[in-house]
C-alpha positions, 0 to 999 in steps of 0.5 A: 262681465254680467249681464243684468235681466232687463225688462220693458213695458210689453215684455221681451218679444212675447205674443201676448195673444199666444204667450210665445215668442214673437219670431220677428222679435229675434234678431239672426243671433237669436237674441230676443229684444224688448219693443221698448227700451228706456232709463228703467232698463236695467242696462249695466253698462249705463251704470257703470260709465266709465268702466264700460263706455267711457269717452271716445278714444279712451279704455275700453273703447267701446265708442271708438278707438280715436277721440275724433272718429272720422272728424279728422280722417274718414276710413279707408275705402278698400277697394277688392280685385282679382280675377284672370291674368295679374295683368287682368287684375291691375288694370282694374286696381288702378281703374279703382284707384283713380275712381277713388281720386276725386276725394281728398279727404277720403283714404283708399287701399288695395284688397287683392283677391286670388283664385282658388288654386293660389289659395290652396299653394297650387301651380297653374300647371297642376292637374287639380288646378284644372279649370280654376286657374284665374275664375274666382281671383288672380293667378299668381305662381313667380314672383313675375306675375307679382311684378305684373300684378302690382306694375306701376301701382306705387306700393310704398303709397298705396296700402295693399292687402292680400286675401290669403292663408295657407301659403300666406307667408310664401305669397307675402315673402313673392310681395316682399321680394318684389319690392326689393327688386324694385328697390323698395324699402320695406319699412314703407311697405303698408298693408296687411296680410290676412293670413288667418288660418285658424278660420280656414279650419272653421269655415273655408276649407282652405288649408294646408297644414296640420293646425298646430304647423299652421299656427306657427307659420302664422308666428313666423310672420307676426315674428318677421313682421315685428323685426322688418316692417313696422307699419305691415298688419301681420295678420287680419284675424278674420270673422267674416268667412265664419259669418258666410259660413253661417255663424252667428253675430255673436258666434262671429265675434267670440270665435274671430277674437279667441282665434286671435288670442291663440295667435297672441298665446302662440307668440307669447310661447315663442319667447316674443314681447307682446308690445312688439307685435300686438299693435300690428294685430287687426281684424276683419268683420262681416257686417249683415243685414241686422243693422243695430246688432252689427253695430253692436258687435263691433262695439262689444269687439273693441272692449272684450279686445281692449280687457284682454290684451291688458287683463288677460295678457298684461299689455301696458302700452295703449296700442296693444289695446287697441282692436283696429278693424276692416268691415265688409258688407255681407256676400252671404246676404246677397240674392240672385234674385232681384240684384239691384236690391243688393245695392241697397242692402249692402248701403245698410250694411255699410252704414252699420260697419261706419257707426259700429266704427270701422277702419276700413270698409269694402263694399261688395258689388250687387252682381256678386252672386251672379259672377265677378263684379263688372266695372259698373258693379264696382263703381256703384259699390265704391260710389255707396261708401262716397255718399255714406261719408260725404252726403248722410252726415253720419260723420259729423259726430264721433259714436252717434248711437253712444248711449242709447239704452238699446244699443247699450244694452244690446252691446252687453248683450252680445259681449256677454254671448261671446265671453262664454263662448270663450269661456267654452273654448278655453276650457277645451285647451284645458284653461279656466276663465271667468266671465267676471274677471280678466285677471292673468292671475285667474286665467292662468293663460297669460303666458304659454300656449293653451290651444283652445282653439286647436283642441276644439277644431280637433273636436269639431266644436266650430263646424258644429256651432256655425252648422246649427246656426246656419241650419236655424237661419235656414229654417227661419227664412223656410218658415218666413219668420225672417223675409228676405225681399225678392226670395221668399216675399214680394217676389215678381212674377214677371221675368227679371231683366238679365244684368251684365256678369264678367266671365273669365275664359279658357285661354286665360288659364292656357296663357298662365300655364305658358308663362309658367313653363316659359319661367322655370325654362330660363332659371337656375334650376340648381339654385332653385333647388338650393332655395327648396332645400333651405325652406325645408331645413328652416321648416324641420329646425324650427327657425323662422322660414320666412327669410328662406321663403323670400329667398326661395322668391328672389331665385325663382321658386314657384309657389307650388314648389315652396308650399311642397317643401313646407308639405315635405316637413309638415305633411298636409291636413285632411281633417280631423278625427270629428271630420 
């Protein structure tokens, strides 16, 4: 979509002393705003009402996915844990979940956070887990310590998500063979598995795989999904950790939905049909201090979303338009300096994901930066998302900001910014599209696999994007262009109070590796390695590994061992030629 020029009455941030721009008239993105904005504004989208806003609930959902909004139904109050034994970790879940009770109306879920070497598919006995083991999230290598980790916890009810990548579908295959040890249906089973490997390549570093290998187990498990669990999210296509890397809003946003649409080329290329598996996408955005610009990225989301899927890809059923989103409020933004200050940035930021119209919201805690979040930490955080729903008002209306010329106009904006990053990627996977169209016929991408996003981690193209960006950031906040209270102004002199930090000690680690070696003592080990040779064999054939991987669970695989035998096929990545 075009964007048209708009001017105001003073001009586009101009100094009119210096004829510059005026710094504190850019938002983080780098947009420059008007100080006024009005019905002379020549905002595209007023223009064309329907074709762009439309109504709550209907194409291109620009105001919202529901014609209720949070009438009827608040969002979900995920709640994020992880850290030290499984045992550590649920006894905080079900701290949470009762913290979460005293609202009938309010939705809670769980969000499970892992340590490092679980993320990176690493026994706690490995040499390079050494000292890791259990700090930064929970450990988890049997399928025992996922019974421990979700004891008495009633996951049939209790949305459950799972913050992890690389072995994302082993670690889901350990949670799908739980429940069926525990006689759980797995059509019951909801929740989401984030399982965005793309972004790892970005952004976090943590992956394992070649991309084009990686890519495909992400399939594997959209494709299994589509077949056994029909309220699971497959994959929660996330902007976050490239918003902590330093991105962008609009970096953000482009790169979070064209990495989905790699996914959805990548299914289509497998032979899937696009309504079997589209309705169960859902993404994961990070929402920062620039309070109207957050709120309009997610506007602009939902409606590049709801263009391309039917546009682009030819969906015909409205819930494959539909893009439902988790928000959490910005780690990256969170200062050392003046903690309690966090409690009130991170109020802000929750406010912008709930007008911007999440679906869910995690609301991190003011000691963050300090260390794992304390009882008291997480409390006031949840307590934050309690007030903004039942004490501000701001949920007494659907879309409150629909139709403010500023937002409007700051929705095209963003949404114009993000097409041509798209537009760029695509062209690296040799594809052709137009910013004014979203026509299959245009594109020639409706079907096949272009791999734009594949060839531009090859080139390096995300990493140097987010870098520059971060570097800009970073120069602005030098040159106090752009304050951040408590570090570079209003900065107290006297020594702060200390505040309470959880820290997680050695003999967690000496603990996890015992029952470790107490698990591989006492199992078949020749039916282990049955299991490890299937995984292997669907791994090479092509077949989809995810049956062989929740076997490989039921028979007492670990998960180092599993993510070896995929290694034995796939290789492991160490980055590409630009690295």
């Amino acid at each position: 979509m075009s964007v048209s020029t708009h001017t105001n009455i003073s001009g586009p941030g101009i100094d009119p002393t210096t004829g510059k721009v005026d710094p504190h008239a850019v938002t983080i993105s780098g947009i420059v705003l008007d100080a006024v904005y009005g019905p002379e504004v020549a905002c595209e989208s007023l223009t064309n009402l329907d074709r762009d806003i439309a109504s709550p609930g209907q194409y291109p959902y620009t105001r919202g996915l529901y014609p209720s909004g949070y009438l009827s139904r608040l969002w979900t109050m995920r709640q994020f844990a992880g850290f030290g034994s499984a045992e550590d970790t649920n006894q905080r879940f079900k701290y949470l979940l009762q913290a979460a009770r005293t609202s009938t109306k309010a939705n809670t879920g769980l969000s499970t956070a892992f340590d490092l070497p679980t993320l990176m598919g690493r026994d706690s006995d490995d040499v390079l887990s050494f000292g890791e083991v259990g700090k930064c999230g929970v450990a988890i290598d049997t399928i025992e310590d996922m019974h421990r980790l979700y004891a008495d916890i009633p996951i049939d009810k209790v949305t459950v998500s799972q913050t992890i990548n690389g072995p994302a579908a082993i670690v889901w295959a350990m949670y799908l063979a739980m429940a069926k040890q525990r006689g759980i249906d797995w059509a019951t089973l909801g929740g989401t598995l984030q399982n965005d490997i793309l972004k790892e390549f970005h952004s976090q570093n943590e992956f394992i795989y070649p991309p084009e290998q990686s890519v495909r187990l992400v399939v594997d498990t959209i494709e299994f999904q589509s077949q056994h669990l029909p309220k699971w999210n497959s994959v929660s296509i996330s902007g976050y950790h490239i918003r902590e890397a330093g991105s962008n809003a609009s970096q953000e946003l482009a790169f979070t939905l064209r990495d989905g649409m790699e996914y959805v080329e990548a299914c289509l290329a497998r032979g899937m049909d696009i309504e079997e598996f589209a309705p169960r996408l859902s993404f994961f955005f990070n929402s920062h201090n620039e309070f109207f610009e957050e709120i309009c990225k997610l506007r602009a989301a939902r409606r590049i979303w709801a263009r391309m899927m039917r546009e682009r890809y030819g969906a015909k059923n409205e819930r494959s338009w539909y893009m439902k989103t988790h928000v959490q409020t910005a780690g990256c933004s969170l200062t050392e300096q003046q903690p309690l200050n966090n409690i009130v940035r991170v109020a802000y930021q929750a406010m912008a994901g709930v007008l911007g119209g999440c679906q869910s919201l995690h609301t991190d805690s003011m000691d963050e930066t300090l260390g794992l979040p304390t009882e008291q930490a997480v409390t006031v955080a949840l307590r934050t998302q309690q007030i903004l729903a039942h004490e501000t008002g701001v949920t007494r209306t659907v879309d409150p900001l629909g139709g403010s010329w500023f937002v409007e106009a700051l929705t095209d904006k963003i949404e114009a910014e993000a097409l041509a990053y798209i537009a760029e990627i695509d062209e690296m996977g040799g594809g052709v599209f137009d910013l004014d169209t979203f026509t299959p016929e245009t594109t020639g991408l409706s079907t096949g696999f272009a791999g734009g996003v594949v060839a531009g981690i090859n080139k390096g193209y995300f990493r140097r994007q987010i870098a520059e960006a971060a570097y800009r950031f970073a120069e602005e906040c030098e040159a106090k262009d752009r304050i951040v209270v408590g570090v570079n102004e209003y900065v107290d002199v006297e020594e702060e109070r200390p505040i309470d930090v959880l820290a997680i000690g050695p003999e967690v680690e000496a603990v996890q590796v015992q029952m470790l070696k107490a698990f591989k003592e006492k199992r078949d080990d020749e039916l282990t390695d049955r299991s490890l040779d299937e995984i292997r064999e669907a791994a090479r054939s092509g077949k989809n590994v995810m049956p062989a991987l929740v076997e490989g669970a039921l028979n007492n695989c670990t998960l180092g061992e599993m993510t070896q035998a995929m290694a034995d096929v796939f290789g492991r990545y160490t980055g590409g030629p630009e690295w």
